[in-house]
C-alpha positions in Angstrom: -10.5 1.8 -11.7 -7.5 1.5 -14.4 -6.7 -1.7 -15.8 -3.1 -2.5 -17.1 -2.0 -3.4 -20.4 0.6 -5.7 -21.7 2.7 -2.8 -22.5 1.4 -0.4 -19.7 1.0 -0.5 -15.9 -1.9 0.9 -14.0 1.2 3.5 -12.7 1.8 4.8 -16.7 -1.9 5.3 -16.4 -2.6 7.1 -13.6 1.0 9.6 -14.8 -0.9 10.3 -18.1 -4.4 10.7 -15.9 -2.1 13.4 -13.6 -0.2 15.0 -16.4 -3.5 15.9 -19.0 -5.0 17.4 -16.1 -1.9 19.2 -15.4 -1.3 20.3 -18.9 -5.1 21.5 -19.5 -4.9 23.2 -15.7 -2.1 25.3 -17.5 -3.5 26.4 -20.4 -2.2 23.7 -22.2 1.5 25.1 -21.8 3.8 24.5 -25.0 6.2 23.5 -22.2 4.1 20.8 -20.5 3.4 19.1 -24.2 6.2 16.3 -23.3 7.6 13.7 -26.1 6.4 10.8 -24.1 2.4 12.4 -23.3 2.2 13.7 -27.0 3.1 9.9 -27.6 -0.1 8.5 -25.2 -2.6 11.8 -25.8 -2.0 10.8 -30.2 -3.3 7.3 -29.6 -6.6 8.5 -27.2 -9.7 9.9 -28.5 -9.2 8.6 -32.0 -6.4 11.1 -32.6 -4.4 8.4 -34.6 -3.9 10.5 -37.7 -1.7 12.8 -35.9 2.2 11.9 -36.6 4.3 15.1 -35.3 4.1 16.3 -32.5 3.9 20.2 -33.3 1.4 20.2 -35.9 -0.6 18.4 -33.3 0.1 21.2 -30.8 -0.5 23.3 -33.2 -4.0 22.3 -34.3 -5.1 21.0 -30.9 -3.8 23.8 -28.5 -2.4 26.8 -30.5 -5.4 29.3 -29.5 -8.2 29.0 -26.9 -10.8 28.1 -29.7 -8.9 25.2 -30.7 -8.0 24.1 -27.2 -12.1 24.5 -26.6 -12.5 22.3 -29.9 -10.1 19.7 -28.3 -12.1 19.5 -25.0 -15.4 19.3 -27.3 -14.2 16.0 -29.1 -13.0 14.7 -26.1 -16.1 15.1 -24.5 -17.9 13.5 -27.5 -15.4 10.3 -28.0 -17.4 7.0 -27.4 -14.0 5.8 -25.5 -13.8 2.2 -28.0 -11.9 -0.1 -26.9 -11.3 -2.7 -23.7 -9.3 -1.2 -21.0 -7.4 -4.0 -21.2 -5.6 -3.6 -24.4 -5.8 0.3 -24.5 -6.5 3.8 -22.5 -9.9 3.6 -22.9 -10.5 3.7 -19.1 -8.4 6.7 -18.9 -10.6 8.2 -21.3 -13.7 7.9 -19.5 -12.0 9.3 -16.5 -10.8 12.2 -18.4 -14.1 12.8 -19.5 -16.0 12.5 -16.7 -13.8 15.2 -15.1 -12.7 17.3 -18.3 -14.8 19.8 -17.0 -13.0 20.9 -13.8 -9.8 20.5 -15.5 
């Protein structure tokens, strides 16, 4: 169950829950890696440091090794936070299902 933010519905939620499974489903396609998701994925899983969006790609998603090291610290990401004021319940969804993604 999603909660919603002050600046987020449960809608921008469940578009960020459809379009990381989309984006891993492909390979994590260069194409797929949109302004607005790069936006929401460098705020999740304590990726905070990241401030440009293709040096992220880059170090997240530029060879299968990486993409596998992404899906490891995802895995491993005690999800902080209350639902309420950030995407920490997305997070636990994603990781509960980053497997079959």
């Amino acid at each position: 169950m999603l909660t919603p933010t002050q600046f987020s519905t449960i809608q921008d939620k469940e578009k960020f829950l459809r379009h990381f499974e989309k984006f891993l489903k492909s390979g994590c396609k260069r194409t797929l890696f949109y302004k607005w998701f790069y936006i929401r994925l460098s705020m999740c899983f304590g990726f905070i440091a990241h401030y440009d969006i293709n040096v992220f790609y880059s170090e997240k998603f530029s060879t299968q090794a990486r993409i596998n090291d992404f899906r490891n610290e995802v895995r491993e990401w005690p999800c902080y936070g209350d639902a309420a004021y950030t995407f920490s319940d997305c997070e636990k969804i994603i990781q509960n299902s980053i497997n079959r993604m």
